[in-house]
DOBAFI-363696 format. One record per residue (C-alpha): residue number from 0; residue in three letters; x, y, z. Coordinates in pm, whole numbers, plus 50000, padded with zeros to 5 digits. Layout:
BEGIN
(pt NUM,ala,(X,Y,Z))
...
//
This chain:
BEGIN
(pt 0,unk,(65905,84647,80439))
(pt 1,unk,(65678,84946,80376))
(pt 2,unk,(65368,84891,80191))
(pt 3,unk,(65373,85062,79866))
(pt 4,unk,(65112,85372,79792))
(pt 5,unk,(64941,85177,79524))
(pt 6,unk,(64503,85128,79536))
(pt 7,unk,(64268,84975,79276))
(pt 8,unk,(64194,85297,79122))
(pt 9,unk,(64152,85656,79136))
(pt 10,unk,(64501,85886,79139))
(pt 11,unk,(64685,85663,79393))
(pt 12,unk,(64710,85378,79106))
(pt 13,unk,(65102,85445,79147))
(pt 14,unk,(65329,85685,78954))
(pt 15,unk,(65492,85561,78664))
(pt 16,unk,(65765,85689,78465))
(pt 17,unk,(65773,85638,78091))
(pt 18,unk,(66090,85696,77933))
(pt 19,unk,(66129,85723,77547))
(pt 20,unk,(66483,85815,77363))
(pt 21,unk,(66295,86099,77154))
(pt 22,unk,(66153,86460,77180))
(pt 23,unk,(65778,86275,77220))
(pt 24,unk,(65628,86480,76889))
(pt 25,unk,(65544,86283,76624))
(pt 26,unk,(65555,85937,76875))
(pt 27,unk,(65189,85870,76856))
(pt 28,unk,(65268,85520,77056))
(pt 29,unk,(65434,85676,77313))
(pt 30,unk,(65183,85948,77327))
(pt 31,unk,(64898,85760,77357))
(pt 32,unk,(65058,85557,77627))
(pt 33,unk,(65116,85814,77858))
(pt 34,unk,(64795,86023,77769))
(pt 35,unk,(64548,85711,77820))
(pt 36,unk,(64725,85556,78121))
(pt 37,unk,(64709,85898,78271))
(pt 38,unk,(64325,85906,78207))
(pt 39,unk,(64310,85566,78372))
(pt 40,unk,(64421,85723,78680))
(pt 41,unk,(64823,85618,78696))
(pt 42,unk,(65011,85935,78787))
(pt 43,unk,(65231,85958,78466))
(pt 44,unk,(65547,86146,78390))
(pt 45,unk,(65701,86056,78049))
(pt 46,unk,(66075,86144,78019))
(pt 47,unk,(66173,86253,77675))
(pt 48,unk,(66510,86457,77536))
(pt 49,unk,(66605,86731,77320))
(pt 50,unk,(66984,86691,77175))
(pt 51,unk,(67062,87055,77141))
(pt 52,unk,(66923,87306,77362))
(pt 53,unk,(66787,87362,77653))
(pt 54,unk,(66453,87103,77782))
(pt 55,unk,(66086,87191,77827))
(pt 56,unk,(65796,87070,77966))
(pt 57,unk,(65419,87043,77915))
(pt 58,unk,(65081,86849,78014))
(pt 59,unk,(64984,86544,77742))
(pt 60,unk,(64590,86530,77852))
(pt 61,unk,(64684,86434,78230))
(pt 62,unk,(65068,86321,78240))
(pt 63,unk,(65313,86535,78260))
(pt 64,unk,(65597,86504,78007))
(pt 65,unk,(65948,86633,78053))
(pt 66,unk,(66236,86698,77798))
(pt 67,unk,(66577,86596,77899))
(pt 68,unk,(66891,86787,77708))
(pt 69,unk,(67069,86487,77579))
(pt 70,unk,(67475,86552,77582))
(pt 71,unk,(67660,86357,77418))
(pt 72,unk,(68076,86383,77455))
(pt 73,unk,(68103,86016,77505))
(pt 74,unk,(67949,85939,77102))
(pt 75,unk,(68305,86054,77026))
(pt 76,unk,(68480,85760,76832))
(pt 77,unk,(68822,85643,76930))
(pt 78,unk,(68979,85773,76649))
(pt 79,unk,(68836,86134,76706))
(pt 80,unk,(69000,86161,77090))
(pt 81,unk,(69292,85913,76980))
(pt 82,unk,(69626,85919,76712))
(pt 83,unk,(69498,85633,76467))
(pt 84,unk,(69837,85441,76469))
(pt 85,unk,(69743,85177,76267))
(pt 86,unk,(69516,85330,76024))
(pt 87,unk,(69746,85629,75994))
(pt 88,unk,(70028,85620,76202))
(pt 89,unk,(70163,85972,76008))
(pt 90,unk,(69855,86185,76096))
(pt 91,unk,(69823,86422,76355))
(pt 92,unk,(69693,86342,76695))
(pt 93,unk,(69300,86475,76735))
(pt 94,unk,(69301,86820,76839))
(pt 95,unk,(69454,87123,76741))
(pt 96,unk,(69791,87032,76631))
(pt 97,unk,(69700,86963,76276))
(pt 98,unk,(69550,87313,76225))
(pt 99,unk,(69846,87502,76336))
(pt 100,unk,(70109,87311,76212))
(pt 101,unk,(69928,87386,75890))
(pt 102,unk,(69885,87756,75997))
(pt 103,unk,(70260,87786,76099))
(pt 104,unk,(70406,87640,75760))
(pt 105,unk,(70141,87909,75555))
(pt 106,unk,(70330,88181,75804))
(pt 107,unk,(70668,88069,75712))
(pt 108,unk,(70611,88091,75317))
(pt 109,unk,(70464,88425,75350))
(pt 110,unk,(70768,88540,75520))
(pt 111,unk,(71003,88411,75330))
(pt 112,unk,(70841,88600,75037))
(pt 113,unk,(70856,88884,75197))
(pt 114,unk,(71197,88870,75309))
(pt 115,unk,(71290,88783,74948))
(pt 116,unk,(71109,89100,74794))
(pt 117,unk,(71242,89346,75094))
(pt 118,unk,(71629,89281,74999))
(pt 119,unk,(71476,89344,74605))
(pt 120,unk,(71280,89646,74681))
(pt 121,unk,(71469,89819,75018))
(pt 122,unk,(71790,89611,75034))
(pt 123,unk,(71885,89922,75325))
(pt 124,unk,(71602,89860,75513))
(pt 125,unk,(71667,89493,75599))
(pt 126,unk,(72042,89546,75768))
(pt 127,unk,(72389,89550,75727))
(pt 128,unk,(72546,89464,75395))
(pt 129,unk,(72707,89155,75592))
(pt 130,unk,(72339,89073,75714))
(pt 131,unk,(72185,89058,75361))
(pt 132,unk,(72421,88825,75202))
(pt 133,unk,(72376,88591,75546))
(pt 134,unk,(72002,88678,75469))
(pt 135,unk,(71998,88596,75101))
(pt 136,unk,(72201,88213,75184))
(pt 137,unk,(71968,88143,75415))
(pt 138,unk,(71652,88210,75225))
(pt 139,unk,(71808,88039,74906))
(pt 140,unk,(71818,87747,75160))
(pt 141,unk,(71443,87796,75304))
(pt 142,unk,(71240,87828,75012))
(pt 143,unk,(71287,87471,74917))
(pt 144,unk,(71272,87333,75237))
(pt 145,unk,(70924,87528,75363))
(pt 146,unk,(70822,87421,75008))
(pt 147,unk,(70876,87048,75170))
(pt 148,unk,(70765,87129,75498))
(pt 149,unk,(70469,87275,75392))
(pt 150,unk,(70400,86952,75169))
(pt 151,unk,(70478,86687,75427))
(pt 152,unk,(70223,86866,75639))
(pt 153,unk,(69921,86872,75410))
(pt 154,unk,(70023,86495,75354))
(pt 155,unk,(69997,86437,75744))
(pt 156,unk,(69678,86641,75759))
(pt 157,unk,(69521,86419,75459))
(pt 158,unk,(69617,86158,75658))
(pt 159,unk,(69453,86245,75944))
(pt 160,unk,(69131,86395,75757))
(pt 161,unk,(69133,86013,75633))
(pt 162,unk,(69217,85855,75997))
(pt 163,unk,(68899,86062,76140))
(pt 164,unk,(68670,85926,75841))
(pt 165,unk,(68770,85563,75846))
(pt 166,unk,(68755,85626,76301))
(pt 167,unk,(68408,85765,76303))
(pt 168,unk,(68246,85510,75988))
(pt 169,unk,(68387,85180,76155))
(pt 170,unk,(68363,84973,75851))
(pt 171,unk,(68692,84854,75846))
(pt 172,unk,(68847,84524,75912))
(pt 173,unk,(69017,84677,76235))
(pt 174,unk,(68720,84805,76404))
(pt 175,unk,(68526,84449,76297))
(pt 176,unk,(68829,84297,76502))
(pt 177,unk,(68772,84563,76777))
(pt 178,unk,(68448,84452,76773))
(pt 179,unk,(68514,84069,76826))
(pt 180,unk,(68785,84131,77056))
(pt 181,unk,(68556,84297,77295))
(pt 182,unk,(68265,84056,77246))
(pt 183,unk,(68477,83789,77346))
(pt 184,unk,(68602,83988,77648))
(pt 185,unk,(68329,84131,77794))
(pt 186,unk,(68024,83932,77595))
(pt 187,unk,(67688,84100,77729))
(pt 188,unk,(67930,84381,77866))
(pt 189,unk,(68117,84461,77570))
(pt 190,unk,(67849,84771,77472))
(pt 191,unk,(68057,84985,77746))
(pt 192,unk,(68404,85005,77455))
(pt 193,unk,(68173,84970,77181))
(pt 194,unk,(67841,85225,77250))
(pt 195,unk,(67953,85380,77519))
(pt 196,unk,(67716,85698,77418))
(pt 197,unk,(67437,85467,77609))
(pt 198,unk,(67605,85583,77937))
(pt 199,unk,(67568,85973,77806))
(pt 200,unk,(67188,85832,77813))
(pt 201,unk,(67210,85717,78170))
(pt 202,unk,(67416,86019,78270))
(pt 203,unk,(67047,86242,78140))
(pt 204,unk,(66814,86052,78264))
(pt 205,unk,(66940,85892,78602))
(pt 206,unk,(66847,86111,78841))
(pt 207,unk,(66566,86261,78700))
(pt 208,unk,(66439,85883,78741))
(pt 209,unk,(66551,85798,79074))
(pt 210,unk,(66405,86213,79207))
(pt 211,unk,(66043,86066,79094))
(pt 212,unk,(66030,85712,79297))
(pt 213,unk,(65838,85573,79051))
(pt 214,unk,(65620,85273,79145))
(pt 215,unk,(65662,85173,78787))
(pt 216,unk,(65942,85214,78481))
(pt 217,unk,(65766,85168,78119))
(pt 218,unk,(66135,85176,77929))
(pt 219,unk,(66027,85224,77550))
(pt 220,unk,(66289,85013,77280))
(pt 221,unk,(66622,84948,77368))
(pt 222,unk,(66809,85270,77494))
(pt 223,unk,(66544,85302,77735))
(pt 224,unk,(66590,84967,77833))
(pt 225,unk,(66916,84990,78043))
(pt 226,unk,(66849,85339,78178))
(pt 227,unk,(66527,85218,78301))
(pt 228,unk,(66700,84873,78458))
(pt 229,unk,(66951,85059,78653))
(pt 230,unk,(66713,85272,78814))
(pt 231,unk,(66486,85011,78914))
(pt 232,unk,(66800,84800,79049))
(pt 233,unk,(66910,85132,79256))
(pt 234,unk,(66557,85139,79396))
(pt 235,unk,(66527,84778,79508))
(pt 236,unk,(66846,84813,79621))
(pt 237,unk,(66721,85076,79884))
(pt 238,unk,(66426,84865,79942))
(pt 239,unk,(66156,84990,79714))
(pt 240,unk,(65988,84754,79487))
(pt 241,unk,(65965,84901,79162))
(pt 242,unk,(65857,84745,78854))
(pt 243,unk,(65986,84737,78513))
(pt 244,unk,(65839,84698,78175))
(pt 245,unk,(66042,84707,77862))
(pt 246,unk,(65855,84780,77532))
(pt 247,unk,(65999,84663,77284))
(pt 248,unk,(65889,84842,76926))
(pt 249,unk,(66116,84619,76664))
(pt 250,unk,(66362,84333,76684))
(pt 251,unk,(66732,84503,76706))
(pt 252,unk,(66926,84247,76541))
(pt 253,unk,(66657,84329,76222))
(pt 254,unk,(66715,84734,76230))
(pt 255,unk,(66897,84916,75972))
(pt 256,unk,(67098,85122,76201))
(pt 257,unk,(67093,85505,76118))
(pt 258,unk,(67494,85441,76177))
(pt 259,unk,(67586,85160,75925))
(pt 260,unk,(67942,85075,76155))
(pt 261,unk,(68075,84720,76298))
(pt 262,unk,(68007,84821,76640))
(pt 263,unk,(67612,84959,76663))
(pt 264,unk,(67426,84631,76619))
(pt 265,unk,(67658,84438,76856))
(pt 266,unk,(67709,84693,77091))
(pt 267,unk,(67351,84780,77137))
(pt 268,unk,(67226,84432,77078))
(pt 269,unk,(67497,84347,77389))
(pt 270,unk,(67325,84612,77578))
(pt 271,unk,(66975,84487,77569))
(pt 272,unk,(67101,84141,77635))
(pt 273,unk,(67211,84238,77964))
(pt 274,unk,(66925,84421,78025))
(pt 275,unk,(66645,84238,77919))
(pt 276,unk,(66630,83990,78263))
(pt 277,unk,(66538,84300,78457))
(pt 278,unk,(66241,84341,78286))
(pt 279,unk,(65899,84248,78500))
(pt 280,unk,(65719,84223,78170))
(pt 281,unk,(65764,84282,77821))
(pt 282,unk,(65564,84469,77576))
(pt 283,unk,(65564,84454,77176))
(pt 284,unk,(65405,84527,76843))
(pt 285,unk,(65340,84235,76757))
(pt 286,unk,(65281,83827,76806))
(pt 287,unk,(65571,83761,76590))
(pt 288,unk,(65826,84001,76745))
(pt 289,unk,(65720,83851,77071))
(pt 290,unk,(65760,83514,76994))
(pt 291,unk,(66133,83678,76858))
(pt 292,unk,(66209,83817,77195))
(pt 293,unk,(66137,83515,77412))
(pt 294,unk,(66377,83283,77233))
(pt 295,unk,(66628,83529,77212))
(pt 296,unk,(66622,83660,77584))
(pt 297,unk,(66488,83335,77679))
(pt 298,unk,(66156,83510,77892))
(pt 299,unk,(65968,83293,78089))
(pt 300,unk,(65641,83440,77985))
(pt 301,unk,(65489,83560,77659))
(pt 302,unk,(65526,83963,77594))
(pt 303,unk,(65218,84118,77604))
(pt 304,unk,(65092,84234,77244))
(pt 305,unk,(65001,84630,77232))
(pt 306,unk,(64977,84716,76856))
(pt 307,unk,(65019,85035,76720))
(pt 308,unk,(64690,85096,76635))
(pt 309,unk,(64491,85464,76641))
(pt 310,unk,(64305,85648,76832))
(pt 311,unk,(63934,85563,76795))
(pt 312,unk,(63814,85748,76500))
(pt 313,unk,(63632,86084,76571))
(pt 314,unk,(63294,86102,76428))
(pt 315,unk,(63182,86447,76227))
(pt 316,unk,(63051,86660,76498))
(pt 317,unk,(63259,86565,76772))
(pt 318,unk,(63580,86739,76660))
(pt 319,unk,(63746,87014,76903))
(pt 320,unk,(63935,87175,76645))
(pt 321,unk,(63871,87161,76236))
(pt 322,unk,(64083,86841,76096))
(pt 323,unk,(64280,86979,75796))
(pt 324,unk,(64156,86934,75431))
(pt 325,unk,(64477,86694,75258))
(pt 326,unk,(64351,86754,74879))
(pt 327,unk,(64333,87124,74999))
(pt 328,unk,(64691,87126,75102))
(pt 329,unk,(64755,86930,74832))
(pt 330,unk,(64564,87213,74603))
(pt 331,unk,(64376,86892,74364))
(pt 332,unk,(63989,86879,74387))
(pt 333,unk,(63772,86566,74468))
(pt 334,unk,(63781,86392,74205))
(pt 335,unk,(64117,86391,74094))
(pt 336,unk,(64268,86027,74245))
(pt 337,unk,(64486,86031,74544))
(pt 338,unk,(64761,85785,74647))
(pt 339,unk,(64901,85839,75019))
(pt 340,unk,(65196,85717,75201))
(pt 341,unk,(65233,85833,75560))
(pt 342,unk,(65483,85806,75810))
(pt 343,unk,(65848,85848,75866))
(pt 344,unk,(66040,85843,75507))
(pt 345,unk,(66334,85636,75414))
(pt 346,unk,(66482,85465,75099))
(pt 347,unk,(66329,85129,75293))
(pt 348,unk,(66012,85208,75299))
(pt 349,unk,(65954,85257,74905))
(pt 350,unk,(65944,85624,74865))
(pt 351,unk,(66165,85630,74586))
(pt 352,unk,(65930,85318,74388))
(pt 353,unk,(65605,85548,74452))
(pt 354,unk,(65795,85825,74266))
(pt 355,unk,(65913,85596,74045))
(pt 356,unk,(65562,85499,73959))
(pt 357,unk,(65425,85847,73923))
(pt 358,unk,(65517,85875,73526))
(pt 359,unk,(65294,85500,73457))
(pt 360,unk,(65020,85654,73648))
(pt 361,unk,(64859,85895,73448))
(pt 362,unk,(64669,86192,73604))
(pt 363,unk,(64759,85986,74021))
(pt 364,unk,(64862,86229,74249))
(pt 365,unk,(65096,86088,74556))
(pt 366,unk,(65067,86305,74918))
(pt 367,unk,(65341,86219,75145))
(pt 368,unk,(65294,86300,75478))
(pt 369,unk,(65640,86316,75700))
(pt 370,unk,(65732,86480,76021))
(pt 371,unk,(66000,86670,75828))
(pt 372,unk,(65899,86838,75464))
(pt 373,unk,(66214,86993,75433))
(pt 374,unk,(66425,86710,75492))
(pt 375,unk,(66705,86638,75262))
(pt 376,unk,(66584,86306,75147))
(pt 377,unk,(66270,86427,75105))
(pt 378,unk,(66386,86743,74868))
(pt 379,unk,(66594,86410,74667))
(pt 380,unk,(66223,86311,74559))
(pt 381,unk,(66088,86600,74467))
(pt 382,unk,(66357,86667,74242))
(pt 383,unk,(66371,86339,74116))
(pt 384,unk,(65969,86352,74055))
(pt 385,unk,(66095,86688,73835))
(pt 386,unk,(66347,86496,73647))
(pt 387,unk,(66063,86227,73579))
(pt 388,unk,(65802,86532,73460))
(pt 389,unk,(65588,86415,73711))
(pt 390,unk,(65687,86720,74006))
(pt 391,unk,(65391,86925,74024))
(pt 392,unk,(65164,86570,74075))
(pt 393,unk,(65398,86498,74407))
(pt 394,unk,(65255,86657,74721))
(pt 395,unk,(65483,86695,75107))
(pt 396,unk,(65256,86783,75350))
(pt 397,unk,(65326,86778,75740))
(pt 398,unk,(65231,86549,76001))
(pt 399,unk,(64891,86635,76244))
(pt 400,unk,(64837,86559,76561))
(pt 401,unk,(64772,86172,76628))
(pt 402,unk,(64412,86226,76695))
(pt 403,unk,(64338,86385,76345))
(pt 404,unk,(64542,86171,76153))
(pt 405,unk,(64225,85864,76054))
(pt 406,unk,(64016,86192,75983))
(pt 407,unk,(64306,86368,75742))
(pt 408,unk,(64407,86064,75560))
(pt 409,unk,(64032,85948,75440))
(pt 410,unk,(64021,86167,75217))
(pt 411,unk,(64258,86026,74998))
(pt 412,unk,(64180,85720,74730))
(pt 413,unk,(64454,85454,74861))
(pt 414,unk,(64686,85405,75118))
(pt 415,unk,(65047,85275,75021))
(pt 416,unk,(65273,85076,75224))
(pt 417,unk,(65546,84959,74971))
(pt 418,unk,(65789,84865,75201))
(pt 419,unk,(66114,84645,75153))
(pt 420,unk,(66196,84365,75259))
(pt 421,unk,(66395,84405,75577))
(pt 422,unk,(66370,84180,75878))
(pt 423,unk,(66163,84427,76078))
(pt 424,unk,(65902,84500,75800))
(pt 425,unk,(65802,84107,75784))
(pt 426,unk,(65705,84088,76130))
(pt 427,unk,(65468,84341,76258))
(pt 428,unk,(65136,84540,76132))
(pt 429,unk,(65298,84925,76153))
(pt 430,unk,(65097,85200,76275))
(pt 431,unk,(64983,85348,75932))
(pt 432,unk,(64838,84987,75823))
(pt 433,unk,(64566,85060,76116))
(pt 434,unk,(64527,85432,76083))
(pt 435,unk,(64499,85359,75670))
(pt 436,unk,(64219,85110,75790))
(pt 437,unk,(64009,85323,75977))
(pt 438,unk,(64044,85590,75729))
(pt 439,unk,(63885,85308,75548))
(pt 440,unk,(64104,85333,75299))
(pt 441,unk,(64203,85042,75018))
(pt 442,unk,(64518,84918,75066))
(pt 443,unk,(64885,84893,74827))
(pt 444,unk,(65111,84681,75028))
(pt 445,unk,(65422,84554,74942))
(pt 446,unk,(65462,84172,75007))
(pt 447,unk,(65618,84140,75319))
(pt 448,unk,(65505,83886,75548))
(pt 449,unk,(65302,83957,75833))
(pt 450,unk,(65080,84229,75676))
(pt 451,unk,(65076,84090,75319))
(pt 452,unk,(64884,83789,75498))
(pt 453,unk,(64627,83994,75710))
(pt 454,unk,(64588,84189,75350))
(pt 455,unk,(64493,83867,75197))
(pt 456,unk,(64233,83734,75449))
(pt 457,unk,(64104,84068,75479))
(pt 458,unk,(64063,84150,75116))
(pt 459,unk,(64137,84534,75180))
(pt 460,unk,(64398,84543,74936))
(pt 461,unk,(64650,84444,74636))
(pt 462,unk,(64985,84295,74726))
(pt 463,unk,(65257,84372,74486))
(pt 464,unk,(65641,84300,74519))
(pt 465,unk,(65894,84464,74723))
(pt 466,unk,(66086,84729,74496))
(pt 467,unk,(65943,84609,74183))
(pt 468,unk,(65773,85009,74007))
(pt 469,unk,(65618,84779,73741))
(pt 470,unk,(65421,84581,73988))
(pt 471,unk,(65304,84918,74212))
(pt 472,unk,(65174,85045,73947))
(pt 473,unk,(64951,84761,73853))
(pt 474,unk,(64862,84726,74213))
(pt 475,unk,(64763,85129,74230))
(pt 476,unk,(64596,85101,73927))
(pt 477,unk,(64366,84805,74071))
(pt 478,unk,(64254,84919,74361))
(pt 479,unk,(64151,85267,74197))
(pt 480,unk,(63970,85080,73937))
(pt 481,unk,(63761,84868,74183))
(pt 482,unk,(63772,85117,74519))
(pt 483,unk,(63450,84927,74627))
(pt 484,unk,(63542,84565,74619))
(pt 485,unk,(63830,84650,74845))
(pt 486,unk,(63658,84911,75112))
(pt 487,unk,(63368,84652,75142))
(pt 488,unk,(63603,84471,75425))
(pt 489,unk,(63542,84726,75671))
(pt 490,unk,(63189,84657,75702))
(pt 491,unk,(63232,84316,75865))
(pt 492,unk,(63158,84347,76204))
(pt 493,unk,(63413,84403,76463))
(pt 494,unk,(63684,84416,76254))
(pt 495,unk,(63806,84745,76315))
(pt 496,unk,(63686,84758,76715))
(pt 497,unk,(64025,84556,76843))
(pt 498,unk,(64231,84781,76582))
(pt 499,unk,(64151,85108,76793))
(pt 500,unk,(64421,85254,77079))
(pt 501,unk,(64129,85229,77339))
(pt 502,unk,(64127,84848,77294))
(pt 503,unk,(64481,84843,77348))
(pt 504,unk,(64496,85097,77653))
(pt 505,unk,(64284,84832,77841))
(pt 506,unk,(64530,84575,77783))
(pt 507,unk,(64836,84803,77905))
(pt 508,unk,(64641,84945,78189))
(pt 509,unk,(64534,84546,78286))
(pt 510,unk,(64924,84492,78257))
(pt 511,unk,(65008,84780,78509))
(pt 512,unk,(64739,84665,78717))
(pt 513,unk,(64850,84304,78740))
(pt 514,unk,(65218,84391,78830))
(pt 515,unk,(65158,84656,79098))
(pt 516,unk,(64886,84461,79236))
(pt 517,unk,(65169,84202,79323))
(pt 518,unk,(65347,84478,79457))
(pt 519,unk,(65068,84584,79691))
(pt 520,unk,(65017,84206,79763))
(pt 521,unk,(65381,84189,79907))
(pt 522,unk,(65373,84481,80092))
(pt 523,unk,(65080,84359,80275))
(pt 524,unk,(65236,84053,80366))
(pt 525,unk,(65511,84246,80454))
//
């Protein structure tokens, strides 16, 4: 066998291929990954996707990153290319049937109103005298009956209005036994009937994989997973060691799937299951979600921890472009006190309990920063922050780039994490818990387990319950009573230096090294 391109250090590293199942902005994990390993000399490409338009590209420090266009004709339910029988065996088939049978009916009526008022209004103009009284008997006859037809097919198009909702939520008891059925078919393979949009995935990214002869695969979560597992199976197949790490960011039997249906956590839980031995190494969040992982996919060896944690923090001076001012955008002065929650926004995550606790906190003002300001959900708090008289003391400001983010949020009074209690939450410290701590911030968290307990040895925060307003507010109200008692922890030594990305590149970049150094070791002794 050929001896891989692959040295100690310097460009020829090896090439690696990250793949992620987003458009890369507002990833800061995935960013850093790719921008740091690059700087440590591995010749990175990062694979992304756009789901409507056409894809882009553009240089992240030194790796390259792509954008894929995602299509996605195979996310199509059954019930949207197939005649629900047993939901609704009376409603149309998908297509266009439904529409013009509709259509056609509307037609009919019209003309036989028409015909009716031409023998009343030009009784000569519509034919013989013979004709008319044919033409009056029939109509008397097809009034009433398109009056039926018409109403049997709005009742078949209700129907299959109602098949097509009931086909594409998959809540029902049918598509839990479609569910089984398959799972005890197929078991690991049963995600090909029941997410067989993951293929659409494969169908992107496939050869833009194989076209690269990566030395490496970094798959990130569980999408990424199986794309990144066939293509390193269709390399070794043609001889070329490649090797495969699978970074796992949360524990998918624990997510709260955007699509709440009978099939999503099986299907994609099947998926990675299947997957999971082709990984060389695993990668997670967290000690807990890694101890998670290797009794569920039974891995021989411990996944290698990589938290979330930010960049270094910048010091004055040494910026290359002015960090925005937060109480600026938020048009409040310096004095007035500041609560902050940043990060992706979500009923889950306690939004709705910091609003809540806006009308108990007299004179607080709450910044939310979010990748998407205008999102529906967010607009939902605003106006319920109106309802509560409390509107103009809510701020929505946009994300900033990952490298300004410590710098941006410092200048607010507390960070707030009131998150719910969801199987996720209790395992893992998430990014904003370390970028809250280096904008040496006091904490709010909600009591969830992992990060309540670091919060409590620490002592960089108040812990208050999980949806309960009464007990945010106290917590709020503590830590801006005593700011000092709390901020105090981040002057013990070393405890922020681990919590910085550039601690945790070393450990990925030790990772790469170890597994392509056992790929240059075997092509030497080959």
């Amino acid at each position: 066998m050929e001896a891989q391109d692959v040295s100690d250090d310097g460009p020829g590293r090896g090439r690696v291929v990250m793949l992620v199942d987003n458009k890369v902005d507002g990833d800061s994990r995935v960013q850093k990954a790719a921008e740091s390993m690059a700087a440590a000399g591995w010749d990175v490409t990062l694979l992304g996707l756009v789901r409507s338009g056409s894809g882009r590209s553009w240089k992240l420090g030194d790796a390259q990153v792509r954008l894929l266009p995602l299509k996605t004709p195979l996310a199509k339910r059954h019930a949207e290319r197939h005649r629900s029988l047993l939901r609704r065996p009376l409603a149309y088939p998908p297509g266009p049937l439904g529409a013009y049978r509709r259509q056609w009916v509307k037609a009919w009526r019209a003309d036989v109103m028409t015909r009716r008022a031409a023998l009343k209004v030009a009784p000569h103009s519509v034919g013989s005298p013979l004709f008319r009284k044919s033409e009056k008997v029939r109509l008397v006859v097809a009034g009433p009956v398109s009056r039926i037809v018409q109403s049997w097919v709005a009742f078949r198009s209700g129907q299959t209005a109602e098949a097509q909702r009931a086909g594409r939520a998959l809540r029902g008891p049918l598509d839990r036994a479609f569910t089984a059925f398959w799972k005890a078919v197929k078991g690991k393979r049963a995600w090909r009937r029941l997410e067989p949009v993951l293929w659409d995935y494969e169908l992107t990214y496939g050869k833009e994989i194989d076209a690269l002869k990566p030395d490496l695969i970094h798959a990130n979560d569980f999408r990424m997973l199986g794309v990144g597992a066939r293509a390193a199976i269709r390399a070794r197949a043609k001889g070329r060691q490649v090797k495969l790490v699978w970074d796992a960011h949360e524990f998918l039997p624990g997510v709260r799937p955007w699509e709440d249906n009978a099939h999503w956590i099986p299907g994609n839980t099947a998926h990675e299951s299947e997957y999971a031995p082709f990984a060389d190494a695993v990668v997670t969040v967290s000690e807990g979600l890694g101890d998670l992982l290797r009794e569920r996919h039974g891995l021989t060896e411990r996944p290698t921890v990589v938290l979330n944690a930010p960049d270094r923090p910048v010091e004055p001076g040494e910026e290359t472009e002015p960090v925005p001012d937060l109480r600026e955008l938020c048009g409040i002065g310096p004095d007035v006190p500041l609560a902050v929650y940043s990060g992706s926004p979500g009923p889950q995550r306690g939004l709705g309990d910091m609003v809540e606790a806006l009308p108990a906190l007299d004179g607080v003002h709450m910044a939310l920063v979010v990748p998407r300001p205008a999102a529906a959900y967010i607009k939902g708090l605003q106006a319920r922050a109106e309802e509560l008289g409390a509107g103009d003391r809510l701020h929505v400001v946009p994300y900033v780039p990952h490298w300004q983010v410590v710098r941006f949020l410092s200048a607010a009074n507390v960070g707030c994490i009131p998150i719910h209690h969801w199987p996720n939450h209790e395992i893992a410290l998430i990014t904003k818990f370390f970028e809250y701590s280096h904008a040496r911030l006091p904490l709010v968290v909600s009591d969830v387990k992992t990060m309540s307990e670091v919060v409590r040895s620490t002592g960089q925060g108040e812990i208050c319950v999980a949806e309960d307003v009464p007990d945010l507010v106290r917590a709020i109200k503590q830590v801006l009573a005593e700011p000092d008692r709390y901020t105090a922890a981040y002057d013990k030594p070393e405890m922020l230096d681990t919590w910085t990305w550039e601690a945790q590149a070393e450990v990925l970049d030790g990772l790469y090294t170890r597994l392509l150094s056992d790929v240059k070791k075997a092509g030497t002794r080959g």
